[in-house]
KEFI-109322 format. One line per 5 residues: number of its first residue (from 1); for each residue x, y, z of C-alpha. Coordinates in nm, 4 decimals, m for minus. Each point is the difference from the previous one (the first is absolute). Example, Ala and Ser with C-alpha at 12.3 -4.5 7.8 and 13.67 -1.06 7.14 Angstrom:
1 = 1.2300,m0.4500,0.7800; 0.1370,0.3440,m0.0660;
REM end
This chain:
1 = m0.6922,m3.4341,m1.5442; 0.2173,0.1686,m0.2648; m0.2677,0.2416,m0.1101; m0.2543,0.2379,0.0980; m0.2915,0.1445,m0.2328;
6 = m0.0257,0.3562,m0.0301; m0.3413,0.0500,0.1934; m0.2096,m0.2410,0.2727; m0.3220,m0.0713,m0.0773; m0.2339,m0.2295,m0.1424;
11 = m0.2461,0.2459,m0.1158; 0.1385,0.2182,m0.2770; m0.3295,0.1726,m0.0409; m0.0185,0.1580,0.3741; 0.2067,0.3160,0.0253;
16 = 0.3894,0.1056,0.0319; m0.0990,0.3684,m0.0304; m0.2891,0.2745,m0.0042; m0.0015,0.2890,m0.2045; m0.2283,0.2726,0.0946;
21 = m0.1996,m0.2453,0.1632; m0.0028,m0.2480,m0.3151; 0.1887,m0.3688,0.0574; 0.2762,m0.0989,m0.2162; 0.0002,m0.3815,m0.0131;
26 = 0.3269,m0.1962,0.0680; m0.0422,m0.1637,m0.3249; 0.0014,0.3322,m0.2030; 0.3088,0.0936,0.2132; 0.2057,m0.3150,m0.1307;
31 = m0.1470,0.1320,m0.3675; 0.1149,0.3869,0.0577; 0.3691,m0.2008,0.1459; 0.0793,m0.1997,m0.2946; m0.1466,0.2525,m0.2642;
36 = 0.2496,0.2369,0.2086; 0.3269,m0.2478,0.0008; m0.0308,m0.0862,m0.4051; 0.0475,0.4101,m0.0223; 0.3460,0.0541,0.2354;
41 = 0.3233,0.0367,m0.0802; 0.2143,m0.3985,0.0093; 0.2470,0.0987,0.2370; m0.0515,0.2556,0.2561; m0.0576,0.0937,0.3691;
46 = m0.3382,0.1657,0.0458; m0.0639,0.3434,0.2042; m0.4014,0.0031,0.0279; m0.0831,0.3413,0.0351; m0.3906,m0.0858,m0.0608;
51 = m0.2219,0.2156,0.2658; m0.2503,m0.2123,m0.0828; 0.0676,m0.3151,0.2651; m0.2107,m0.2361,m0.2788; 0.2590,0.0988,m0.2248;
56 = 0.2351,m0.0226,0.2193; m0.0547,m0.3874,0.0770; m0.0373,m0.0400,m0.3714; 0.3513,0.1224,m0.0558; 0.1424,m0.2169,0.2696;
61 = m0.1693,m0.2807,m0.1482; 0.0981,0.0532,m0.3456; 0.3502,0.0467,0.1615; m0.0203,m0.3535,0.1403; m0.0945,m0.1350,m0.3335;
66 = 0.2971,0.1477,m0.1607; 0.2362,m0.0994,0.2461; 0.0898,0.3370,0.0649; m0.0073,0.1191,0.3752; m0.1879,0.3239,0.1815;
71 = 0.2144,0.3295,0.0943; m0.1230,0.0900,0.3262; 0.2284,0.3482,0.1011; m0.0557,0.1918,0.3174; m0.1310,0.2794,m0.3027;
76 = m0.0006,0.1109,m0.3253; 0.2737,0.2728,0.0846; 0.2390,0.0788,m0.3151; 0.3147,m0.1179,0.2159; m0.1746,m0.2998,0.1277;
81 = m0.0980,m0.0853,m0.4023; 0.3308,0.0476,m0.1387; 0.1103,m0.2348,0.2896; m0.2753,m0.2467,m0.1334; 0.1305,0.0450,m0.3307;
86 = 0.4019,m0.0739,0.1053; m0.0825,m0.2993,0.2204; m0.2569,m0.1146,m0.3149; 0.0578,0.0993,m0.3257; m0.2656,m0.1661,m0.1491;
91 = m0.2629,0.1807,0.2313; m0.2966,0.1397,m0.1811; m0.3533,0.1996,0.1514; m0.3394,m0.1527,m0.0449; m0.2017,0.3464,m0.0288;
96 = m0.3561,0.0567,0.0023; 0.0561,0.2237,m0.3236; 0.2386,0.2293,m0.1788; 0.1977,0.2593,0.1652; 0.1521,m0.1671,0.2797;
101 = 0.3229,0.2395,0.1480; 0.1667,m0.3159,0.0987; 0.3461,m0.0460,m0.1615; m0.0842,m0.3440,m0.1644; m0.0992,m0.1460,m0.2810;
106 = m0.3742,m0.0498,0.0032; m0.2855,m0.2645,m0.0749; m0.3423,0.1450,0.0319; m0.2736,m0.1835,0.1643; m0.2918,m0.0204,m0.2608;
111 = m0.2972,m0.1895,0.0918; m0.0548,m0.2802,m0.2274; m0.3434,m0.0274,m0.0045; m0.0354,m0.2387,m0.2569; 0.1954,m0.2993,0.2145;
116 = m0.2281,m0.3158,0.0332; m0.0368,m0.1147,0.3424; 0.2250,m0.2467,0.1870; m0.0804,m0.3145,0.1694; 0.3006,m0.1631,0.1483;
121 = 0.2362,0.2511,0.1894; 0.4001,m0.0554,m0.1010; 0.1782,m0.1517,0.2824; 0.3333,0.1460,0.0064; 0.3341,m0.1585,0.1695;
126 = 0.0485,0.0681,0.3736; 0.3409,0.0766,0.0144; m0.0449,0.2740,m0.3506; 0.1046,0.3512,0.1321; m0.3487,0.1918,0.0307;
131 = 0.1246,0.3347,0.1351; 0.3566,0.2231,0.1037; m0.1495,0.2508,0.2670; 0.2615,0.2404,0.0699; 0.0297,0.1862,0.2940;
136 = 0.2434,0.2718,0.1510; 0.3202,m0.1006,0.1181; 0.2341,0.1657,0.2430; 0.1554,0.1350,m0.3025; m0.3401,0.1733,m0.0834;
141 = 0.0292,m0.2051,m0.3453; m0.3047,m0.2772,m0.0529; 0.1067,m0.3493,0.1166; m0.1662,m0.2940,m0.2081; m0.1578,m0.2375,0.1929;
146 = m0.1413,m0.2839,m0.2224; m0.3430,m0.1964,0.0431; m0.0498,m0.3339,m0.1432; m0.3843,m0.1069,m0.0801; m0.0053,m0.3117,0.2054;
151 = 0.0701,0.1956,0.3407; m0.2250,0.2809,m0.0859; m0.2962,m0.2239,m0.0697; 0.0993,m0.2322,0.3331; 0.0137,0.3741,0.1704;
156 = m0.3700,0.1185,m0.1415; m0.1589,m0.3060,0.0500; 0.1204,0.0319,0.3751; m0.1176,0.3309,0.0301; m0.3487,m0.0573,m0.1632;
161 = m0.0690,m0.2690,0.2189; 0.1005,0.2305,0.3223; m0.2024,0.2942,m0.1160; m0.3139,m0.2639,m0.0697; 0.0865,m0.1008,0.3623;
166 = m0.0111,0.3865,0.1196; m0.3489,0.0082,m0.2307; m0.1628,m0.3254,0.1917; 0.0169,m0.1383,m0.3865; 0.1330,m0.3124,m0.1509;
171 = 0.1222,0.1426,m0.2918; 0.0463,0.3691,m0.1580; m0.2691,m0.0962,m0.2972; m0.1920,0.3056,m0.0128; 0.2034,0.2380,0.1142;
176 = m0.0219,0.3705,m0.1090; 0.2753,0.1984,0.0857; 0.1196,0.3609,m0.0479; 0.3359,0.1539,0.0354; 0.1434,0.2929,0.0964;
181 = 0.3788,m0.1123,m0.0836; 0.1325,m0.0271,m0.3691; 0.0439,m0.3944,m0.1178; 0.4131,0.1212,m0.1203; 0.0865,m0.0400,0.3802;
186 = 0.0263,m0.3113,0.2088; m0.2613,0.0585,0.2246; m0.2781,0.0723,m0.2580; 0.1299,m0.2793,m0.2685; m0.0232,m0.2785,0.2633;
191 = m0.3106,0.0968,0.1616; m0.2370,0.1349,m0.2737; 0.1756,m0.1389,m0.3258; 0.1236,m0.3263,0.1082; m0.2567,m0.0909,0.2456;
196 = m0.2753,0.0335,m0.3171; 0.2000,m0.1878,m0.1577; 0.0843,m0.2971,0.2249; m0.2617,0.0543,0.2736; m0.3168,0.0393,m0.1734;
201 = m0.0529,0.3537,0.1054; m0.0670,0.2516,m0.2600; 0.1259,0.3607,m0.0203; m0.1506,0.3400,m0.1100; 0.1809,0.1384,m0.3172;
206 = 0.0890,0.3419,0.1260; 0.1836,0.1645,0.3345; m0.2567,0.2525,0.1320; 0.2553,0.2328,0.2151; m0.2991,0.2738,0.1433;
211 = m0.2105,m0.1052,0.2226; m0.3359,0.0609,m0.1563; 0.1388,m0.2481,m0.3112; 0.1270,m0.2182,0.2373; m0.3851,m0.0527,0.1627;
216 = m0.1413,0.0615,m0.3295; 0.2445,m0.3275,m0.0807; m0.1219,m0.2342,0.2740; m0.3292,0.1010,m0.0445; m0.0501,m0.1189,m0.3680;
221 = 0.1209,m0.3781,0.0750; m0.1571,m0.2893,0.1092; 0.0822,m0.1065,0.3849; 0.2420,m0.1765,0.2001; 0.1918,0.3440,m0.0487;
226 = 0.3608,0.0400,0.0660; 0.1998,0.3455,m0.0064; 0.3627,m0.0037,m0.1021; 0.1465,0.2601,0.1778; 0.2923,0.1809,0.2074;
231 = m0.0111,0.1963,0.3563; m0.0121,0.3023,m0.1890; m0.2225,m0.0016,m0.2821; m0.2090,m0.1971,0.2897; m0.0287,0.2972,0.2183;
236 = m0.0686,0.2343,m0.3159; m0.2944,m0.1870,m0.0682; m0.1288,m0.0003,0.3934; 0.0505,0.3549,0.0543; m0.1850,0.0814,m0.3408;
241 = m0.3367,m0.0226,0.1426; m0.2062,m0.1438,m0.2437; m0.2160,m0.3005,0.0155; 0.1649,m0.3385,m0.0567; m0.0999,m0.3409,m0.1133;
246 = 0.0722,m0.3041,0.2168; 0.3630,m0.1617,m0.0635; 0.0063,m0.3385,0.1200; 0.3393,m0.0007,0.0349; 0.2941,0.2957,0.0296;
251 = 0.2939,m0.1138,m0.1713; 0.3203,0.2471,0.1589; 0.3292,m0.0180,m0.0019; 0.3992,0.2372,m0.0599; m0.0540,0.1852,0.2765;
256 = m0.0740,m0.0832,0.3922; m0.3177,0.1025,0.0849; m0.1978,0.1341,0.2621; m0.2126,m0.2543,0.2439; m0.2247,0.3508,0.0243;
261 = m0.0288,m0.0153,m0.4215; m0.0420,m0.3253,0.0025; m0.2824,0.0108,0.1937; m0.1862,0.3392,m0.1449; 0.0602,m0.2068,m0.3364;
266 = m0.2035,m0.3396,0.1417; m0.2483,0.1942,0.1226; m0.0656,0.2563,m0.3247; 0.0530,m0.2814,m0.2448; m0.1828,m0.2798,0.2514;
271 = 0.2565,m0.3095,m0.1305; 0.3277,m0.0913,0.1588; 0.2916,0.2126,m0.0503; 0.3166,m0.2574,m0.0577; 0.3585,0.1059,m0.0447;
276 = 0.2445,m0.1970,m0.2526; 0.3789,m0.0057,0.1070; 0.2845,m0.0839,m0.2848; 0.2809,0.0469,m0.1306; 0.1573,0.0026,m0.3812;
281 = 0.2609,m0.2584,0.0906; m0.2665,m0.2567,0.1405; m0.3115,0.1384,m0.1340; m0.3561,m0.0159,0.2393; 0.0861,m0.1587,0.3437;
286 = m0.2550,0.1050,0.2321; m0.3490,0.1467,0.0839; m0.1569,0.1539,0.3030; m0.2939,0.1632,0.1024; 0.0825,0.3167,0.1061;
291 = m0.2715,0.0956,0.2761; 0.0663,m0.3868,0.1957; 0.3929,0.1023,0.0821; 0.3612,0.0263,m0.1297; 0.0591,m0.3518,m0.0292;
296 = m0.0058,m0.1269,m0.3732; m0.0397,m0.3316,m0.1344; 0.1823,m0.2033,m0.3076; m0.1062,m0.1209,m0.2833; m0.0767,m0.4026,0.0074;
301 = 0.3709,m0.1667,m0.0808; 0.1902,0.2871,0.0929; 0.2270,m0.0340,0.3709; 0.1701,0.2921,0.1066; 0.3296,m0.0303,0.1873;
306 = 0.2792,0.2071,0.1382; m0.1731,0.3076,0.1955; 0.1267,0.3645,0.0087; 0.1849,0.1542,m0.2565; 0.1157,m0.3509,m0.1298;
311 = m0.3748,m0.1641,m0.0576; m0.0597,m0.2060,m0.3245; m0.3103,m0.2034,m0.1940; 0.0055,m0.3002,m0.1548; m0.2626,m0.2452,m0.1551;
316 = m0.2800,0.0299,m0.2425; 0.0986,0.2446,m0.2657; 0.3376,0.0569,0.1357; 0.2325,m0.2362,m0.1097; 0.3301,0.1058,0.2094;
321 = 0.0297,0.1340,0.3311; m0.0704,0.3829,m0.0612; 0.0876,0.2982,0.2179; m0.2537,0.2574,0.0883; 0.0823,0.3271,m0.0202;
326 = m0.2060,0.0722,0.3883; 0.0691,0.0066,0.3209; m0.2131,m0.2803,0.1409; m0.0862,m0.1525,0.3389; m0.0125,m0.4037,m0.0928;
331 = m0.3046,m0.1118,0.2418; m0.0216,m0.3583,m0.2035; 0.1046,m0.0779,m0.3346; m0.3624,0.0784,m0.1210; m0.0370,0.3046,0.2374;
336 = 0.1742,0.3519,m0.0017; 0.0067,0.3551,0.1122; 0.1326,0.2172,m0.2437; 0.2048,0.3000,0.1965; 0.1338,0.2193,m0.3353;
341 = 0.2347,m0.0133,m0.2854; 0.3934,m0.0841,0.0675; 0.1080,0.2455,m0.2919; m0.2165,0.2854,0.2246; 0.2200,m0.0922,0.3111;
346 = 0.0329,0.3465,0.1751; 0.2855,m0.0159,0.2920; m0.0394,0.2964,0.2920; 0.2172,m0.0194,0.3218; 0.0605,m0.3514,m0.0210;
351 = m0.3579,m0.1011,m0.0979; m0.1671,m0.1093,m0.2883; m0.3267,m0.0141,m0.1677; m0.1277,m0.0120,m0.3226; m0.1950,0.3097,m0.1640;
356 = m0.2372,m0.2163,m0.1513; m0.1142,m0.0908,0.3713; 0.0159,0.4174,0.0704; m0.2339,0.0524,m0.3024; m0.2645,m0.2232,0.1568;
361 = 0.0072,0.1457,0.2621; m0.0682,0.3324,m0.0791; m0.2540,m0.0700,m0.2550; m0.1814,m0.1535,0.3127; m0.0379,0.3158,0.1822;
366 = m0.2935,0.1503,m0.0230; m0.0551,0.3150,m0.2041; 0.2873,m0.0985,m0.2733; m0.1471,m0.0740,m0.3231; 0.4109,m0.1021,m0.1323;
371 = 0.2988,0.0749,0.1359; 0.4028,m0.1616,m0.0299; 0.3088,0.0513,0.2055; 0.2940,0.0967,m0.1656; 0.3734,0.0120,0.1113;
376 = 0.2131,0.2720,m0.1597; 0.3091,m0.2043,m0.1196; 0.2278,0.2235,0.1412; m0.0747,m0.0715,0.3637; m0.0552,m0.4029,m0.1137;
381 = 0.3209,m0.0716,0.1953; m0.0808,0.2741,0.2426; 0.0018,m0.1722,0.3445; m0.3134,0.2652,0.0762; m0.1626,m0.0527,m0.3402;
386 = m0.2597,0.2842,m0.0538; m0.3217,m0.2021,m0.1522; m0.2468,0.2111,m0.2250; m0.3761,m0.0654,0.0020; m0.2319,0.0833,m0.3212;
391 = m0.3366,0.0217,0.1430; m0.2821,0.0557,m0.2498; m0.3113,0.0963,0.3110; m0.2097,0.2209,m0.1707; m0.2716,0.0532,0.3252;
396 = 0.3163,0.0761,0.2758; 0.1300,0.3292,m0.0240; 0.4458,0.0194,0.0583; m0.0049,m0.0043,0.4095; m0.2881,m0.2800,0.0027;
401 = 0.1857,m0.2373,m0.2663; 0.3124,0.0260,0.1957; m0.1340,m0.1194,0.3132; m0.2191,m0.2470,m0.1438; 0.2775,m0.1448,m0.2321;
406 = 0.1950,m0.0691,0.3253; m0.2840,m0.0764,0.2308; m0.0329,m0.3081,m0.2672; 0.3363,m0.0647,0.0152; 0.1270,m0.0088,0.3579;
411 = m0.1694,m0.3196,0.0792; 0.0907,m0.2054,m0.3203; 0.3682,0.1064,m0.0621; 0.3484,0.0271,0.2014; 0.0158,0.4146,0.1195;
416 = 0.3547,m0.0050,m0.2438; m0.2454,m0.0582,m0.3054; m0.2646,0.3178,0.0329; 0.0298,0.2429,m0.2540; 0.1981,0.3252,0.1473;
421 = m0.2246,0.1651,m0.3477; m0.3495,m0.0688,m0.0948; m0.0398,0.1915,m0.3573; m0.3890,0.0670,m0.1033; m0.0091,m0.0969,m0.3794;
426 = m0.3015,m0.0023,m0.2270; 0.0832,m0.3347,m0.1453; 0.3040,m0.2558,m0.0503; 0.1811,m0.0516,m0.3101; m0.1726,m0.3192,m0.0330;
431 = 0.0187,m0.2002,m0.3568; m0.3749,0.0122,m0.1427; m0.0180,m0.3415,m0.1152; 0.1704,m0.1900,0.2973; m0.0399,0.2181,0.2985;
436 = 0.4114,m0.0277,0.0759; 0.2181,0.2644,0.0883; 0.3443,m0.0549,m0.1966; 0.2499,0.0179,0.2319; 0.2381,0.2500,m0.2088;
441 = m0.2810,0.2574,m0.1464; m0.1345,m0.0330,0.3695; 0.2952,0.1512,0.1251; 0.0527,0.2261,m0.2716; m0.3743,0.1176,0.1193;
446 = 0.0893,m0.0111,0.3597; 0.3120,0.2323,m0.0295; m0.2155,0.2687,m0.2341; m0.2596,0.0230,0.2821; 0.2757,0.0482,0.2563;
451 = 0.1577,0.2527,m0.1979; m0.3272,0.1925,m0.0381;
REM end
């Protein structure tokens, strides 16, 4: 099969979207992405800045149609644009209006409502570039990585048929789902963008960020429910107490989370809570649900090999044998344990551990609402490294965080890894729309606090 049409379904009058609680059929989404593709530039690279994620999926289909592939950067930074613009001239932003501070030459979004309807989605050629997403390389300078539509569609249609397996569903036909997470990053344009597209599911147009909009979200569509979500705009929402709506399923993923979180989430939400494990270079590998253990499972296809630092996937939607950037204990090649990143490898008198691993474990100690270890570059070659701990407690005052920091610590990690500071801080420097903490304005952050 050489090609792949731009959206699943047989019924292009049930929805791909909801707009303040109104459907937006499938068929007068293929309308709004040709109307949209007869207005773009020839030649080009698109940067969709859209907030709007129906626009958004618009633009990336109107993309498609061109031939033209999706700029996916780590952010919209000035440094990481001009970078965009050096490694593709002809990049241009898709903006929702005029105004835009980006440094690029501009096509605005318009909606054409005046486009007839369309009954026959495009298919489109599996091997056509569909996307560059960029991420940060050791050089701090955005590394294209590029996706090809054949894989991603073999790679949502795997996930959509795991999450209807984690929903006790055949099929994701019906789905309403909200999202936390912005559709220009990996995590939100595979699992609320793509998986409308290729999976049936349909999304809601905005990204509620407070918690009252983020109920107020759920609320207003139909049910099975499904929250699209990270670890930390998860725990804003639980510790907001307001009412919520039930969520069939909890979508969660950049960031380890808590089995205590996981399980306040199930039981405020009453659905499942199921984390999504990936990477850029091989896409969505894995689910698991949080609250029945560590271990994770694979897509269908996909046989992990190697174990360690050295593990790799292959099968399904990855073509090659690819590398993941984990540490991971190899139980079978469908099984795995994920232990932390290799790039956070930490190294203290002779032993090692990753400070991904740390982090969960210090967000599972009860009393922190967030918290991150940190170690001061200076002493990273320090054979007695010095490890910093941001703790953000608010009920503990100093003397009780310290002792129940470490009383949470001693029996999870080596005595060589506890923190010789715990720092009270209101809040981490997370990014709003991802939950992350970057690792070079985290330190920049750490050292300030320090200092003070």
């Amino acid at each position: 099969m050489t090609q792949a049409p731009l959206i699943f379904g047989s019924d292009l009058d049930a929805p791909i979207a909801w707009r303040a609680g109104a459907p937006i059929a499938r068929r007068r989404y293929l309308a709004d992405v040709q109307a949209l593709a007869a207005r773009l530039p020839a030649q080009g690279a698109m940067l969709n800045l859209s907030g709007d994620r129906y626009r958004f999926a618009v633009g990336l289909g109107a993309a498609m149609l061109r031939g033209q592939p999706n700029l996916m950067p780590p952010n919209h930074q000035r440094e990481t644009v001009a970078r965009l613009q050096s490694l593709f001239p002809q990049a241009y932003a898709l903006v929702d209006g005029q105004g835009s501070e980006v440094a690029l030459p501009q096509a605005a979004y318009g909606d054409a409502t005046d486009a007839a309807d369309a009954d026959v989605p495009p298919a489109l050629p599996r091997a056509q570039l569909a996307a560059h997403v960029l991420t940060s390389g050791s050089t701090g300078q955005p590394v294209p990585h590029p996706k090809r539509w054949g894989p991603l569609v073999d790679c949502t249609v795997a996930g959509a048929q795991r999450l209807a397996e984690h929903l006790g569903r055949p099929d994701l036909e019906g789905l309403s789902l909200v999202a936390t997470v912005p559709p220009q990053h990996m995590y939100g344009f595979e699992s609320t963008v793509l998986i409308a597209m290729l999976g049936g599911a349909a999304f809601d147009a905005e990204r509620p960020f407070y918690p009252a909009d983020i109920a107020a979200a759920l609320d207003r569509l139909p049910r099975p429910r499904m929250l699209v979500t990270t670890p930390f705009h998860l725990r804003m929402l639980l510790e907001a107490g307001i009412a919520l709506p039930t969520v069939d399923l909890v979508l969660s993923a950049t960031a380890p989370l808590s089995p205590q979180l996981a399980a306040r989430a199930e039981s405020a939400l009453q659905g499942q809570l199921v984390e999504i494990y990936g990477c850029t270079e091989a896409g969505q590998v894995a689910t698991r649900r949080t609250t029945d253990g560590p271990e994770w499972r694979t897509y269908a296809g996909l046989a992990l090999s190697g174990d360690g630092e050295l593990s790799q996937v292959q099968g399904g939607h990855v073509v090659v044998p690819t590398p993941l950037a984990d540490i991971l204990e190899v139980l079978e090649p469908s099984r795995f344990r994920l232990l932390g990143r290799s790039n956070d490898l930490i190294n203290i008198a002779g032993k090692r551990n990753s400070l991904a691993h740390l982090n969960f474990h210090l967000n599972s100690t009860p009393g922190v609402a967030d918290g991150a270890f940190w170690l001061p570059p200076d002493e990273a070659d320090g054979t007695v490294a010095r490890l910093v701990a941001f703790v953000v407690a608010p009920g503990l005052a100093r003397a009780a965080l310290q002792e129940a920091v470490l009383a949470g610590l001693r029996p999870r990690v080596d005595p060589v890894f506890l923190p010789r500071r715990i720092l009270a801080v209101p809040a981490l420097p997370r990014e709003p729309s991802t939950g992350k903490l970057p690792a070079i304005a985290f330190g920049a952050w750490a050292q300030r606090q320090l200092a003070g």
